[in-house]
N, CA, C and O of each residue as an XYZ file, in Angstrom:
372
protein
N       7.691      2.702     27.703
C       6.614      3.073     26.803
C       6.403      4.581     26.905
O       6.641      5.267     27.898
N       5.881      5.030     25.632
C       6.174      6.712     25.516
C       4.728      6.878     26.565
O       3.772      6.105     26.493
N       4.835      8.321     27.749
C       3.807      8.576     27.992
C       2.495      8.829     27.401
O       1.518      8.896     28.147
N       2.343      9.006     25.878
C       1.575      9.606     25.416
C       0.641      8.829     24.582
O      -0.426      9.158     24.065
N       1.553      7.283     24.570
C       1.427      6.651     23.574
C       0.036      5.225     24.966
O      -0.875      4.492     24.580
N       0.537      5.441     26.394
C       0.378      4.382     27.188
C      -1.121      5.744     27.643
O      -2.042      5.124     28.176
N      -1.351      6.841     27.558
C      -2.605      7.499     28.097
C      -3.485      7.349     26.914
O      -4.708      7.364     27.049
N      -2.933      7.210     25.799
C      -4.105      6.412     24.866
C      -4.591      5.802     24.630
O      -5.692      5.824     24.079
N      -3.544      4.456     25.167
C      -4.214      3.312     25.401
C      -4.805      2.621     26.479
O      -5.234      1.468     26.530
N      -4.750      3.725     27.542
C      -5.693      3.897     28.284
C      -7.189      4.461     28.321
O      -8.175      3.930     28.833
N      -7.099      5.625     27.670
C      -8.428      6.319     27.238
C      -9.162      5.218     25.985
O     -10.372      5.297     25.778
N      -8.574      4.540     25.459
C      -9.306      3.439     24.404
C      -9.597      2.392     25.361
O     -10.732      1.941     25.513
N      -8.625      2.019     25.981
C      -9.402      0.533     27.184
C     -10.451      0.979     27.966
O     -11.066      0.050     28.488
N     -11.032      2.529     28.331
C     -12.022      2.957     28.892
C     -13.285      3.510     28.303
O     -14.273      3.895     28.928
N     -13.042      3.487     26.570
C     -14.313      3.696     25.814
C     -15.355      2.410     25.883
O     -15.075      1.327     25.371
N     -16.294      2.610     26.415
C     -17.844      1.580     25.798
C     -17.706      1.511     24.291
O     -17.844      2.310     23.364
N     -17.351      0.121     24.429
C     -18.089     -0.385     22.717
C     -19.383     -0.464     22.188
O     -20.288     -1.270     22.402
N     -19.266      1.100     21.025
C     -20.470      1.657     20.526
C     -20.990      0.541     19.283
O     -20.330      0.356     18.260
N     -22.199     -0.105     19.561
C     -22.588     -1.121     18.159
C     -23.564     -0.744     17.638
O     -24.212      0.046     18.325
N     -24.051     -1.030     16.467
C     -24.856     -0.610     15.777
C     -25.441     -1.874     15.231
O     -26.137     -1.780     14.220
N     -25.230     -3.117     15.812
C     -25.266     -4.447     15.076
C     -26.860     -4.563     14.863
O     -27.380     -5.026     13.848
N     -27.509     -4.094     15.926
C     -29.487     -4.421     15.459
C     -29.814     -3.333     14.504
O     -30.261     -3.807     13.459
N     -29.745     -2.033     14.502
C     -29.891     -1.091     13.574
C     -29.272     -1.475     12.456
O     -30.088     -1.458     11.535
N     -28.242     -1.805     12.111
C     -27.859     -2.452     10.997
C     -28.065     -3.525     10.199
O     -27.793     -3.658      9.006
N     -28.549     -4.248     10.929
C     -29.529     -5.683     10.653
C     -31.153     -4.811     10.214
O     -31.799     -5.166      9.227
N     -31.383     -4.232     10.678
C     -32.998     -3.481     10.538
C     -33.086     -3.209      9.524
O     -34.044     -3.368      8.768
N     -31.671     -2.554      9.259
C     -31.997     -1.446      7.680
C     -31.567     -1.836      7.037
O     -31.329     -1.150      6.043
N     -31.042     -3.465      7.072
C     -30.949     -4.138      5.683
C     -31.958     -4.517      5.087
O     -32.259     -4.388      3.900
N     -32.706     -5.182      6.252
C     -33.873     -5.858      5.902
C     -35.426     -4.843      5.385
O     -36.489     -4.894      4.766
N     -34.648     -4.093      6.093
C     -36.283     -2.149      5.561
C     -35.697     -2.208      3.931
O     -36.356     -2.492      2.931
N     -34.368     -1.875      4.003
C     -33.877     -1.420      2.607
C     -34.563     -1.991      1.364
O     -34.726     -1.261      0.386
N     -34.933     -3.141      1.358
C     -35.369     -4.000      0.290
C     -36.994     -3.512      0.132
O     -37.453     -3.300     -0.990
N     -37.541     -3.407      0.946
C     -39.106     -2.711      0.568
C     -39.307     -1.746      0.698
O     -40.331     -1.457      0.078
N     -38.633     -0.424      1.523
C     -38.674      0.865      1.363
C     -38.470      1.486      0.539
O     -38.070      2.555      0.999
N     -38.489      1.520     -0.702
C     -37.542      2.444     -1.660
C     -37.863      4.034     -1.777
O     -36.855      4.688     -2.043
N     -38.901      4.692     -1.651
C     -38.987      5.969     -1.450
C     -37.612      6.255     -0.079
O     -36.749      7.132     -0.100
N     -37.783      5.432      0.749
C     -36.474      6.168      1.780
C     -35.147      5.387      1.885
O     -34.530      5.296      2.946
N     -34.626      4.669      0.392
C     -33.991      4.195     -0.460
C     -32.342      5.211      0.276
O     -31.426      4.742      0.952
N     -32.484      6.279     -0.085
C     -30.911      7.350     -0.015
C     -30.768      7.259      1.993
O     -29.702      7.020      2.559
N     -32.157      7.525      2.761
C     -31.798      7.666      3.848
C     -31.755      6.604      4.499
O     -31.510      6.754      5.696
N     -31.951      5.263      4.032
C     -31.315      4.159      4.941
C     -29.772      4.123      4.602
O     -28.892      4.244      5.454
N     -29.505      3.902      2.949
C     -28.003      4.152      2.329
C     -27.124      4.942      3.293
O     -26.061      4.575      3.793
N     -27.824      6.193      3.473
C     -26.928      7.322      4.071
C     -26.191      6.818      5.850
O     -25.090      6.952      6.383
N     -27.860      6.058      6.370
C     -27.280      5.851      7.283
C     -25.969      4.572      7.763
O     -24.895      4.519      8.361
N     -26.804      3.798      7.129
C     -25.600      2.637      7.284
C     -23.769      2.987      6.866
O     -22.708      2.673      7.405
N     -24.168      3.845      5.543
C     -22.618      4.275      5.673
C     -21.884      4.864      6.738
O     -20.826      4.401      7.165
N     -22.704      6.353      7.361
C     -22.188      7.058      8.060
C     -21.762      5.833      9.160
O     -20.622      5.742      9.616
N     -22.789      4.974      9.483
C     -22.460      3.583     11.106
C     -21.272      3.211      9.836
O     -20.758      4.310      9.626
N     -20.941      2.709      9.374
C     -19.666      1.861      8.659
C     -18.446      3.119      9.115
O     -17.704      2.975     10.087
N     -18.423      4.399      8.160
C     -17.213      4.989      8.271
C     -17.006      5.569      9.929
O     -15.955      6.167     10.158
N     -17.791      5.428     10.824
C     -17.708      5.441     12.112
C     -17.039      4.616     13.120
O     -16.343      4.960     14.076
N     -17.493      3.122     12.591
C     -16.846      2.223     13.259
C     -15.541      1.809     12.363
O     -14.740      0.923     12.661
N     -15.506      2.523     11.365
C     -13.847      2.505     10.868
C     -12.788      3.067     11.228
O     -11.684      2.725     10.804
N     -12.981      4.013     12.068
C     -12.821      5.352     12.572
C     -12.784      6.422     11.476
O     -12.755      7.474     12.115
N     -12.771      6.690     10.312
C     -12.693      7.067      8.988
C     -13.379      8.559      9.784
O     -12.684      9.575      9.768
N     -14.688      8.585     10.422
C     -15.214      9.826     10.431
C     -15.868      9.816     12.239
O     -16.452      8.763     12.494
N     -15.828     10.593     13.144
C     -16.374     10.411     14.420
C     -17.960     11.259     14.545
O     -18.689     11.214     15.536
N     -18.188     11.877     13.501
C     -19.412     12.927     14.073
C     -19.729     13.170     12.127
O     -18.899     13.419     11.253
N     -21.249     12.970     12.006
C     -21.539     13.512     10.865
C     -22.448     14.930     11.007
O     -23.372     14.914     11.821
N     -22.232     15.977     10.338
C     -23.042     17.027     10.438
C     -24.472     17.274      8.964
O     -24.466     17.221      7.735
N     -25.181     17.459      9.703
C     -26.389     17.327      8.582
C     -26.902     19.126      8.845
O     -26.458     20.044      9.536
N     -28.341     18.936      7.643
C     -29.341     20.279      8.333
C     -30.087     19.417      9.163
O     -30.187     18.211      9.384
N     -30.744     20.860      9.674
C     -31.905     20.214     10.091
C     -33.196     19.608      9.334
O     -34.062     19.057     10.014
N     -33.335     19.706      7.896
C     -34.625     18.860      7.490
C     -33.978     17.527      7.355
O     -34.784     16.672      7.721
N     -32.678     16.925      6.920
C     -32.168     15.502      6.820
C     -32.199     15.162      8.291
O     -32.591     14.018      8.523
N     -31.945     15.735      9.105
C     -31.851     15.101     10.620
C     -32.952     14.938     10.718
O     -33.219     13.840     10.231
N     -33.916     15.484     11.135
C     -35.372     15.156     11.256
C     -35.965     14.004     10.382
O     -36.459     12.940     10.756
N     -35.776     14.525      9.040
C     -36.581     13.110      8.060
C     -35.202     11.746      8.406
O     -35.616     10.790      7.751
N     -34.327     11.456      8.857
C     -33.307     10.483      9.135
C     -33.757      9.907     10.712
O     -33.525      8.754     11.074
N     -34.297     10.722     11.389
C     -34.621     10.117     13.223
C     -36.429      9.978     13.241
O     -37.150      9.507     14.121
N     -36.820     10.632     11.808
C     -38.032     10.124     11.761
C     -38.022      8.776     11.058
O     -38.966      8.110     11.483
N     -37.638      8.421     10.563
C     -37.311      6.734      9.991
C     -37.259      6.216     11.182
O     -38.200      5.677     11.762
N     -35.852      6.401     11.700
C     -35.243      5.524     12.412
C     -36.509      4.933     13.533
O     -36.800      3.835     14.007
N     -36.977      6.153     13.624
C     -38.142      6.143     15.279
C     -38.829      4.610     14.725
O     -38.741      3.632     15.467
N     -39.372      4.521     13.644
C     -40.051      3.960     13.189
C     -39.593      1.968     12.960
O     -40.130      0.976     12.468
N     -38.123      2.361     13.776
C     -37.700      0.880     13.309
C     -37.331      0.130     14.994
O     -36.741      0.717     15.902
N     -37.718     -0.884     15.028
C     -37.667     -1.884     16.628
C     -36.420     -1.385     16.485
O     -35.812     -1.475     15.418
N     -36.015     -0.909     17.369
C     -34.352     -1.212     17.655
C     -34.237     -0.308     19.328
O     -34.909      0.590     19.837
N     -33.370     -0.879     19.649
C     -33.434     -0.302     21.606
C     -32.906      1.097     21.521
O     -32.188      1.643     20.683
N     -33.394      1.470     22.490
C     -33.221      2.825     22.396
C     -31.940      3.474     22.643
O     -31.851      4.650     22.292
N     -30.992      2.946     23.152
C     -29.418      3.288     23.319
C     -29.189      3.324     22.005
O     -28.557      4.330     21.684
N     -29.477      2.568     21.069
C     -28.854      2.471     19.674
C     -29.036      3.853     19.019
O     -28.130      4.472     18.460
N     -30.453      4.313     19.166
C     -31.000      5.662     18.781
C     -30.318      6.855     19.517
O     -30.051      7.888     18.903
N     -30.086      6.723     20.624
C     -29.195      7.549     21.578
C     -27.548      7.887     20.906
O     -27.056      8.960     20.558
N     -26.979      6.497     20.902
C     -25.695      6.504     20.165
C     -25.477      7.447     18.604
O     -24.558      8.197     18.272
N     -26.992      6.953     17.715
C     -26.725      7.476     16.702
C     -26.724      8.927     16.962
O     -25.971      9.621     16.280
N     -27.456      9.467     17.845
C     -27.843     10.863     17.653
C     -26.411     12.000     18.282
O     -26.309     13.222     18.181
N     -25.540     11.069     18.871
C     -24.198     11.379     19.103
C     -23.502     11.256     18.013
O     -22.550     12.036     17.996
N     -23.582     10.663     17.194
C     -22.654     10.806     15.465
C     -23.657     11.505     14.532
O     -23.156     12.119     13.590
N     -24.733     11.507     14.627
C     -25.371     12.584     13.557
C     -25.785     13.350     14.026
O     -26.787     13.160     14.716
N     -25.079     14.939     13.857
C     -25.445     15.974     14.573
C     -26.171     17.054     13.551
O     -25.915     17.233     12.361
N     -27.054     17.651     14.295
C     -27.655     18.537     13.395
C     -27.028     20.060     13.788
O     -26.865     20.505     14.924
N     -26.722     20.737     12.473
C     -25.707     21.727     12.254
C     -26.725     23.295     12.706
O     -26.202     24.408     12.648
């Protein structure tokens, strides 16, 4: 096996599986009566989709979408690692 090919699949057998499964369940169920924050639940669930696709590893925002996006979120039950995780893929620029 190529060296390069067997330290990758090592560094992948040693990543924590990042989920988003309660946050994603949350903001289905917000989505339907929130509609003023209609674009920033949208926004988020995509960015968690093309993440766990690998499609994209880190989204860059400003700072007023980061703020109005972790001010939602604050606002939704979900454990706090989940909020932790996200704030590692949405970075403010």
């Amino acid at each position: 096996m190529n060296t390069n090919i067997r330290e990758f699949l090592e560094k992948d057998e040693d990543k924590e599986l990042v989920t988003f499964d309660n946050l994603k369940t949350q903001l289905n169920k917000i989505i339907l009566f929130d509609r003023p924050n209609l674009n920033y639940y949208e926004l988020i669930l995509s960015i968690i989709t093309m993440v766990e696709r690998g499609v994209i590893h880190e989204y860059k925002t400003s700072f007023n979408e980061y703020a109005q996006i972790f001010k939602i979120v604050q606002t939704i039950k979900i454990p706090i690692n989940e909020i932790d995780n996200l704030k590692k893929i949405i970075i403010c620029e």
